[in-house]
C-alpha positions in Angstrom: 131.5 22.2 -6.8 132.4 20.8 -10.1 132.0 17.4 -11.1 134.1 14.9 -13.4 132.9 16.0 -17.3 131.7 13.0 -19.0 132.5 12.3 -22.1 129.4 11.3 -24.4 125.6 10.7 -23.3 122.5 9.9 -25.3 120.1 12.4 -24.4 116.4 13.3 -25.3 115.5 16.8 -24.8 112.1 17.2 -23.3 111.5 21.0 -23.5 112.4 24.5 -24.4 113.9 26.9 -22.2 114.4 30.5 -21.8 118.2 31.2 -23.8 117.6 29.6 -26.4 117.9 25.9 -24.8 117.0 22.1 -25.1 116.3 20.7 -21.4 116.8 17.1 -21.0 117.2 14.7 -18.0 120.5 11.9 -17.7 120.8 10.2 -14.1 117.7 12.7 -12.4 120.5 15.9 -13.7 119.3 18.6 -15.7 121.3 19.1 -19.1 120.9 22.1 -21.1 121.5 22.1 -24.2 121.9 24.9 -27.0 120.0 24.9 -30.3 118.3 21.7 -28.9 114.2 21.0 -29.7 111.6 18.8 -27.9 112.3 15.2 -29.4 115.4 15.8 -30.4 117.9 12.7 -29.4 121.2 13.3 -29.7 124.9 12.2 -28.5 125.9 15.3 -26.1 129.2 16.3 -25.4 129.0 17.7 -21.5 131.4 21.2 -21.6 130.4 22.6 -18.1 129.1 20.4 -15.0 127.8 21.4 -11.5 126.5 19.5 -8.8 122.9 19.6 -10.1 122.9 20.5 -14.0 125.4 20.5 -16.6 125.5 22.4 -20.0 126.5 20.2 -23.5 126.4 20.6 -26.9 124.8 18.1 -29.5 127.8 16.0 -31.3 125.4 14.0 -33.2 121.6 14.3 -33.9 120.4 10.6 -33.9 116.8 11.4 -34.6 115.3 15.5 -35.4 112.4 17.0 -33.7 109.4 17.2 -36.0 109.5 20.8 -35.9 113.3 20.9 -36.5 114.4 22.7 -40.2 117.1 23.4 -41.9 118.6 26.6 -41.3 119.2 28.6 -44.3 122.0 29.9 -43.1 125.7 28.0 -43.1 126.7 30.1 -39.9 123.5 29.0 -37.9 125.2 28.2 -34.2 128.6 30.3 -34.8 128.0 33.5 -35.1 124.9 34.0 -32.3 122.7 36.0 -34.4 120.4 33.6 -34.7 119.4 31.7 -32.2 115.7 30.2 -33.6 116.1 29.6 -37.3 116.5 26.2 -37.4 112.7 26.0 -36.6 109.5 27.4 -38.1 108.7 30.8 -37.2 105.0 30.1 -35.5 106.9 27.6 -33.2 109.5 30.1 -32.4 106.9 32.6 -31.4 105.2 29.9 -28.9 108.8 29.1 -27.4 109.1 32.9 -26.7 105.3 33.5 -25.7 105.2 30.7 -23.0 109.3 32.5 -21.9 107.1 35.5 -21.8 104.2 34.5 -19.7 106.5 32.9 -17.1 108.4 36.4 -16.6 
């Protein structure tokens, strides 16, 4: 069942997930967000909702994760090929390392 989109929300990611995701908490619902880091808050556009999760993307970042960088590249999060460069490489390889333990 599909629920009324909202429009904007404030949202802090807490964790990582497997696809590349940002997992934060609004209302006690899970929001999974793309190209998102731990302790990023950001103003998140919802794009898909269900009864218990949605999926948005960030519309503003309001304040970076400490282990957030610039990615070097200007098609970072439109092209899909590359999904972690917008953080340090050693982080990156714990992201996928805890994905791989859990699996």
């Amino acid at each position: 069942m599909l629920v009324k989109i909202m429009p904007k929300i404030e949202l802090k990611i807490e964790k990582s997930v497997y696809g590349n995701y940002g997992l934060g908490f609004f209302e006690g619902k899970a929001i999974f967000v793309p190209f998102a880091m731990p302790g990023d808050i950001a103003f998140i556009e919802i794009y898909k909702a269900k009864k218990d999760h949605s999926f948005g993307n960030i519309v503003e970042l309001l304040e970076s994760s400490t282990n957030r960088i610039t990615p070097q590249c200007p098609n970072f999060g439109k092209c899909g090929g590359c999904d972690y460069i917008h953080i340090p490489y050693h982080i990156e390889l714990e992201i996928k390392k805890k994905f791989s333990l859990n699996h």
